[in-house]
C-alpha positions in Angstrom: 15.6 28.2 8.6 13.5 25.5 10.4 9.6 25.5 9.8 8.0 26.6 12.8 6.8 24.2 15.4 9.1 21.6 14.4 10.9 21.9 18.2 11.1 24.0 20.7 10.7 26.6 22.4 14.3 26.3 23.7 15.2 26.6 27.1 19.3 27.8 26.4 21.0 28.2 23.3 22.5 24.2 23.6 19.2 23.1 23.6 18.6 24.9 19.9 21.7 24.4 18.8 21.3 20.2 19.5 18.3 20.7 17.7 20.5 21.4 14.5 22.7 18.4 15.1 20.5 16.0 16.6 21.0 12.9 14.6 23.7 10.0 14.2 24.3 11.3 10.8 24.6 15.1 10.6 28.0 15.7 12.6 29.5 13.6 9.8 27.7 14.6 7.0 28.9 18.3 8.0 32.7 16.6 8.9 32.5 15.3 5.0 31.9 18.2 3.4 33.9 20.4 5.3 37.1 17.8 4.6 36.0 17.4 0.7 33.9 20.2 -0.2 31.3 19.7 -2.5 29.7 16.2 -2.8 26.6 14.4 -4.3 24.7 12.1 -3.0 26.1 8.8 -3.8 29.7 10.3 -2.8 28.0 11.3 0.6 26.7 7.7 1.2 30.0 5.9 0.5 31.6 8.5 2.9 29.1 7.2 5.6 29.4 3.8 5.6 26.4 2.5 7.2 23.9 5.3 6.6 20.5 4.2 4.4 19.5 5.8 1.6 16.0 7.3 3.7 18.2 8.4 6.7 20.5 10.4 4.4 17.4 11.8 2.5 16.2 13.2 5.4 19.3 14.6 7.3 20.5 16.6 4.1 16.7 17.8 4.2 16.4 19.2 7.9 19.9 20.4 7.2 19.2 22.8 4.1 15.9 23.5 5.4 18.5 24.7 8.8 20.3 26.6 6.5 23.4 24.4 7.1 24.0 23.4 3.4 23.3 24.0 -0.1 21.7 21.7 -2.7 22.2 22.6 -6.1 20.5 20.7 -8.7 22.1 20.8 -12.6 19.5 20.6 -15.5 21.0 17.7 -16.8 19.6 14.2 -17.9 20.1 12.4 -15.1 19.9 15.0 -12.8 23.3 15.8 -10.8 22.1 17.0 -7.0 25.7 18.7 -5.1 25.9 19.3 -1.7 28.0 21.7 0.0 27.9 23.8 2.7 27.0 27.5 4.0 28.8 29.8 5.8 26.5 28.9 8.5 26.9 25.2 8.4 30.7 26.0 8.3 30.6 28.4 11.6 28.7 24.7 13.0 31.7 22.5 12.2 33.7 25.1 13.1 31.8 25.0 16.5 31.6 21.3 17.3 35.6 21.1 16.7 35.8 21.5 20.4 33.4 18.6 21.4 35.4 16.8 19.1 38.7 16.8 20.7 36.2 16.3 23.9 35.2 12.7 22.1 39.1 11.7 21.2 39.9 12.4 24.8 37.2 10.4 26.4 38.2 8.1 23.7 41.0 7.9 24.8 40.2 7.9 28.4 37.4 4.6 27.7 41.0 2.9 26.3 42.9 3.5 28.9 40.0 2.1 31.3 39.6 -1.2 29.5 43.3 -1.3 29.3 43.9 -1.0 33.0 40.8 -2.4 35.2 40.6 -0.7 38.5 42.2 -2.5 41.2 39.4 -3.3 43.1 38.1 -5.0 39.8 40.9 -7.2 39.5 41.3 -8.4 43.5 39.4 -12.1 42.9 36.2 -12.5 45.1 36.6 -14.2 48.3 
């Protein structure tokens, strides 16, 4: 779990559970493992186009320290480092499906509103 005093106390339980998430990177490193399964590190980063090597370091830190995944280093020369994730991390993805279909929708909705300005938009100034 998280070290103490990293954040909180929480107010409600989204407040913790944004906690676990918060990041640009850490819904999609949890979508990449639960749609491959076990990955190492350099698989992750091409899976995340855009992510740095620090920024990827770090999420896949907080998130084992969170209990979300699990590293596995094998005694080999060089190293092999595997990440995949816990029941726990899986019960997450399995909880942020919702607020997914949520972002395809307003998506979808943002589309639609670039698509077709609002009439008052399009009437020319007088």
């Amino acid at each position: 779990m998280r070290k103490a005093g990293r954040r909180g106390p929480y107010v409600c339980g989204i407040d913790a559970a944004l906690d676990v998430v918060s990041g640009k990177w850490k819904g999609l490193i949890l979508w990449e493992l639960e749609a491959y399964g076990t990955r190492r590190f350099a698989e992750l980063r091409r899976g995340l186009p855009g992510v740095s090597e620090k920024m990827l370091t770090q999420h896949l830190r907080e998130m084992e320290e969170d209990g979300l995944l699990h590293r596995e280093v094998h005694a080999e020369v060089p190293p092999r480092v595997e990440y995949s994730l816990t029941e726990h991390g899986s019960s997450l993805n399995d909880a942020l499906v919702p607020l997914g279909v949520w972002g395809k929708q307003r998506l979808s909705r943002d589309r639609d509103s670039l698509i077709d300005p609002p009439v008052a938009a399009a009437t020319p100034d007088r």
